[in-house]
C-alpha positions as CSV (number, residue, x, y, z in Angstrom):
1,X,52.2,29.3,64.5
2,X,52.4,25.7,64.5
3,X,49.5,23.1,63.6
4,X,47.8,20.7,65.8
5,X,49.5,18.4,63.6
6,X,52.6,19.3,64.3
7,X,52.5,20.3,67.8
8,X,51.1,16.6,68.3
9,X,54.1,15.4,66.5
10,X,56.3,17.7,68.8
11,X,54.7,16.4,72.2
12,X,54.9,12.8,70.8
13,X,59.1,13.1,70.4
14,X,58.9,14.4,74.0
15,X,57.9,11.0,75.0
16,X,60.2,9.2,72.8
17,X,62.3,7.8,75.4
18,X,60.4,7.9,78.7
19,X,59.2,4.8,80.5
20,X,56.3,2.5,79.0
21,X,54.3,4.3,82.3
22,X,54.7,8.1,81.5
23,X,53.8,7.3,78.0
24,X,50.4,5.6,78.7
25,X,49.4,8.4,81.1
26,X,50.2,11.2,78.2
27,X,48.2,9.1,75.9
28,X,45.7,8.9,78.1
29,X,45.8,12.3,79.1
30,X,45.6,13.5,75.6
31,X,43.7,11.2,73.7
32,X,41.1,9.4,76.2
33,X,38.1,11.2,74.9
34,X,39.2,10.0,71.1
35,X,39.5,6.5,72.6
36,X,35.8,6.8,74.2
37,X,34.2,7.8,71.2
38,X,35.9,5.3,69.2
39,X,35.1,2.3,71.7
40,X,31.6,4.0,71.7
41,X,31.1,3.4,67.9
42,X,32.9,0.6,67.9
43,X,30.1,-1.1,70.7
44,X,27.5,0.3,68.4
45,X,29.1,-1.2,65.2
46,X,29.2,-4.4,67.4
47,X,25.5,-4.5,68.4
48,X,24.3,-4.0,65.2
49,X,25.8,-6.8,63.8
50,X,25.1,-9.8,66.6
51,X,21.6,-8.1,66.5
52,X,21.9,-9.0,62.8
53,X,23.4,-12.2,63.1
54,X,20.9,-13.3,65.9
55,X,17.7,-11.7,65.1
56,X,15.2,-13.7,62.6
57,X,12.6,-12.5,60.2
58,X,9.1,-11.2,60.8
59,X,6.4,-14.2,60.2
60,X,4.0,-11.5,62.0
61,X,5.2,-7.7,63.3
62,X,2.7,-6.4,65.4
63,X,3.5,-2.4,66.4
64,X,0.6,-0.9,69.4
65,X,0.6,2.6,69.6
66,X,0.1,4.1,73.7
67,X,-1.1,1.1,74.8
68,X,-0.6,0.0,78.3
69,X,0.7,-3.2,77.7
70,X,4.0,-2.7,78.5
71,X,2.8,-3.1,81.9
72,X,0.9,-5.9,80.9
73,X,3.7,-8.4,79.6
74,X,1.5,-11.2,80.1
75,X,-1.0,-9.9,77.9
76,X,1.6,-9.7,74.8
77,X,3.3,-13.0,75.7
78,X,0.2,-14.6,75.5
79,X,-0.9,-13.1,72.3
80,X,2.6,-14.0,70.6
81,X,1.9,-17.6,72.0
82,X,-1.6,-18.0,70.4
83,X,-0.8,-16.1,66.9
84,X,2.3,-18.4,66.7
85,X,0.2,-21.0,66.2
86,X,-2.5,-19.8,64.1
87,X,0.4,-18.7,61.6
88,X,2.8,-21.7,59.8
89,X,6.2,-20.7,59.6
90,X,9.6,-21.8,60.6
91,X,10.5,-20.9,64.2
92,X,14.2,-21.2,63.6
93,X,13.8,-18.9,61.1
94,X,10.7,-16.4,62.0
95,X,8.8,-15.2,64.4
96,X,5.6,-13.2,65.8
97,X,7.0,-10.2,67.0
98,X,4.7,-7.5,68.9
99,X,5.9,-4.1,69.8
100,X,4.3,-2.4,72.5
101,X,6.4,0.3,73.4
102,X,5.6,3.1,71.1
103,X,4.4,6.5,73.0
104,X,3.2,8.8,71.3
105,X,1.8,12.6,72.6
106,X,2.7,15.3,74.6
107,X,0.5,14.0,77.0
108,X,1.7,10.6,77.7
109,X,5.0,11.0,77.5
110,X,7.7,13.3,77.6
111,X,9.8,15.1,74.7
112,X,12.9,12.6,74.5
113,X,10.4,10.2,74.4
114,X,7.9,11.4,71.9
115,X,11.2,12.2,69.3
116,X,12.1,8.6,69.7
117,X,9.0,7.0,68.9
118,X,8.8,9.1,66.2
119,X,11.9,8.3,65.0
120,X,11.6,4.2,65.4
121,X,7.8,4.6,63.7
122,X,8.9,6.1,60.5
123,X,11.7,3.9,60.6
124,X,9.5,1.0,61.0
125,X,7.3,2.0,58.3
126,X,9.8,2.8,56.1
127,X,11.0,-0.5,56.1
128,X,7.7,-2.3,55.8
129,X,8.5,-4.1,58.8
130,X,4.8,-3.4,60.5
131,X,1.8,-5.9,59.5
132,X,-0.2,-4.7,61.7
133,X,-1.0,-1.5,63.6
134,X,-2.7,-1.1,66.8
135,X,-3.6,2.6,67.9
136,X,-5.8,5.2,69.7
137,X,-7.8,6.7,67.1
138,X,-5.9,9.9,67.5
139,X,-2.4,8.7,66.3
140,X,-4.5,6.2,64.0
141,X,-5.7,9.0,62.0
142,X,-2.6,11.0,61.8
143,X,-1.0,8.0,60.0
144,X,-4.2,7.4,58.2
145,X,-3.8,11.0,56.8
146,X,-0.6,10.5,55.9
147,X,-1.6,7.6,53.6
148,X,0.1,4.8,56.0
149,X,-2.5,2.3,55.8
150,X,-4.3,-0.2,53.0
151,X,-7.5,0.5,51.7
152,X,-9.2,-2.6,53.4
153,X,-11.3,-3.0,50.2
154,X,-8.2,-4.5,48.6
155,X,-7.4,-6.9,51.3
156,X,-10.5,-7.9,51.7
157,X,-13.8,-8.6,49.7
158,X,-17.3,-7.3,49.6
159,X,-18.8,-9.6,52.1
160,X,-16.0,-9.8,54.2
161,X,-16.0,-6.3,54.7
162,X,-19.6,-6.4,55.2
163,X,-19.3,-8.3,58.5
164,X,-17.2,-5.5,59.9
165,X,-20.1,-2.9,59.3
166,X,-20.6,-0.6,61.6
167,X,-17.0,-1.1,63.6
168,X,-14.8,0.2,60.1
169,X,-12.8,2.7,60.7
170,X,-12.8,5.4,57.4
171,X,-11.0,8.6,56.7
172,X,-11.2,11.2,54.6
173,X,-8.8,11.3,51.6
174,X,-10.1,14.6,50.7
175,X,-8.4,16.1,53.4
176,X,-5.3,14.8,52.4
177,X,-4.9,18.4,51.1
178,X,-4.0,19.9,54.2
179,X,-0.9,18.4,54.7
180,X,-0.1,18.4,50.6
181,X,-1.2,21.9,50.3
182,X,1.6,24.9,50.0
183,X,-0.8,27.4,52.0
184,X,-1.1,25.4,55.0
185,X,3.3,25.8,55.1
186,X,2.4,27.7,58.5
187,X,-0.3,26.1,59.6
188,X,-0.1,23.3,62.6
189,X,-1.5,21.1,61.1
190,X,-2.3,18.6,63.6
191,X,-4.3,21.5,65.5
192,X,-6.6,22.1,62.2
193,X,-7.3,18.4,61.8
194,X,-7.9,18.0,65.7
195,X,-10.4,20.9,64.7
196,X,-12.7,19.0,62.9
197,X,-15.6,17.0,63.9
198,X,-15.4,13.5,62.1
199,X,-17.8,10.1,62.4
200,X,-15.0,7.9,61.4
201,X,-17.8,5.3,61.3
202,X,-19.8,7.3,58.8
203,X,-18.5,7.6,55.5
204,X,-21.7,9.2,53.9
205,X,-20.2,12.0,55.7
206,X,-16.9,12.1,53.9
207,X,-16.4,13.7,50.4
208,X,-14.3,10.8,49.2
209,X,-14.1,7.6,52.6
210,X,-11.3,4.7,52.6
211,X,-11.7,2.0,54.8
212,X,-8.2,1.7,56.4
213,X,-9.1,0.0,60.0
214,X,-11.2,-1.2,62.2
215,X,-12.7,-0.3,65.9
216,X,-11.1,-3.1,67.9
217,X,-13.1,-2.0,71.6
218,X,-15.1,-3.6,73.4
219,X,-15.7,-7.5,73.1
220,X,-12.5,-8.0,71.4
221,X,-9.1,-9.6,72.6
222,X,-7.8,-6.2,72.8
223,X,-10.9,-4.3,74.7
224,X,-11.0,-7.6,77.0
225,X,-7.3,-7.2,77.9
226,X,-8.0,-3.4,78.5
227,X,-4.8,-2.7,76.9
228,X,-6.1,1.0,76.0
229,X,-8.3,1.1,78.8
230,X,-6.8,4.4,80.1
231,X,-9.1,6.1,77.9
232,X,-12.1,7.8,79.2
233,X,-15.4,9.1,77.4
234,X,-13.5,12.7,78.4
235,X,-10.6,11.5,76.2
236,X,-12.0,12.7,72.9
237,X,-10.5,13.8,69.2
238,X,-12.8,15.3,66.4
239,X,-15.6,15.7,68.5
240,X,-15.8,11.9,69.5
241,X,-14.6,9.1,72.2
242,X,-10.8,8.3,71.2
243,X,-11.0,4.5,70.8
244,X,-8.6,1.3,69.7
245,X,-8.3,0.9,65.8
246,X,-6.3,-1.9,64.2
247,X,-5.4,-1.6,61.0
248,X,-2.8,-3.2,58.2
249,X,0.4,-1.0,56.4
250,X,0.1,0.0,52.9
251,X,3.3,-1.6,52.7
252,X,3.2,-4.9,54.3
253,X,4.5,-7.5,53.1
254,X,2.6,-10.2,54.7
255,X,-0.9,-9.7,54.1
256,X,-2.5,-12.7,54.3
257,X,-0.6,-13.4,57.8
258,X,-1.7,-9.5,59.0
259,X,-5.3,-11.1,58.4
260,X,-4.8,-13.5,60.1
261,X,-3.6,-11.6,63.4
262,X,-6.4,-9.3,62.7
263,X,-9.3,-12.2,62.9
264,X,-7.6,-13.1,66.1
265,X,-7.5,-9.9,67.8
266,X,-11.2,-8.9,66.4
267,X,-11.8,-12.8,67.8
């Protein structure tokens, strides 16, 4: 029995000496889905690097978790507008960038969708290319669990913090555990934390709080633009209201500009 190889080689003397015509349609004929794939890559390999060529550093990344602003472009234009004047920074080099895209649940969107977002997110954070996160309290916590987000008391001091009281958002490192913990291997996780019933306002009822966001509802530039207005008081996760929470990345690299963004959208 002869190999691909050299039955290729066989079909290919065939066409030695027929006309330039016959031998583009037996090409064609046997090849075309090799040539697709290759210009395929090749279109990737080529989009990747103008998008490298052309695209400019962050001097703010702002990522919002099942928000509704993609509906609401004018609400994000306007927001990258103001913070890129309240931050200094080069526009030919940088720029405010805000994500609004990411959908997260089964609920809101469907399974392609939900796999992608969770595929750009870990890839975003990763990277350390998010500043600052916007979320539903939901998604904020499963991050927050997952150790995603600075503890607030090192980007901010004592007083500072103080102002925010009553509107920081704390979780519970002690439950950490479940996701760390070889017993829980068959466990859904996500189902035993939606199990609880948490205050994520009231860390005298944690075993061991972290301030890692803050409730940005209500009279703030994100509860006034009703961005994550789709929520109801029937909308609820550990036994409360699911609400907006901004917080900053462990691993952001531009703190004091994430502050910044943060003062602005808290107003």
């Amino acid at each position: 029995m002869s190999t691909i190889w050299e039955e290729t080689k066989k079909q290919g003397s065939k066409m030695k000496d027929r006309p330039l015509k016959e031998k583009i349609a037996y090409f064609w004929e046997y090849y075309h889905v090799q040539v697709l794939i290759g210009a395929g890559a090749l279109a990737i390999v080529i989009s990747i690097i103008h998008a490298i060529a052309t695209s400019k550093d962050y001097a703010l990344s702002v990522v919002m978790i099942n928000s509704l602003a993609p509906s609401m472009t004018e609400v994000t234009d306007e927001w990258t507008s103001d913070l890129s004047e309240l931050i200094e920074f080069d526009p030919k080099k940088y720029e405010v960038y805000i994500d609004s895209t990411i959908m997260l649940g089964s609920d809101r969107a469907t399974a392609n969708e939900e796999y992608a977002s969770q595929q750009k997110m870990a890839a975003l954070i990763s990277s350390a290319s998010i500043d600052i996160l916007i979320s539903d309290s939901e998604q904020f916590e499963r991050y927050a669990q997952n150790n995603s987000f600075a503890d607030l008391r090192t980007v901010y001091s004592e007083s500072e913090l103080k102002a925010f009281e009553g509107r920081i958002y704390y979780t519970d490192r002690n439950t950490f555990k479940d996701y760390e913990s070889d017993a829980n291997i068959n466990v859904d996780i996500n189902a035993l934390q939606a199990s609880y019933t948490v205050d994520h306002r009231d860390p005298s009822s944690m075993a061991d709080p972290v301030p890692v966001g803050i409730y940005a509802s209500g009279n703030t530039k994100i509860g006034n633009a009703g961005v994550y207005s789709h929520y109801t008081a029937d909308d609820t996760y550990q036994g409360h209201p699911i609400e907006a929470v901004i917080g900053i990345p462990a691993n952001s690299p531009r703190i004091p500009a994430a502050v910044t963004g943060i003062d602005y959208f808290l107003n």
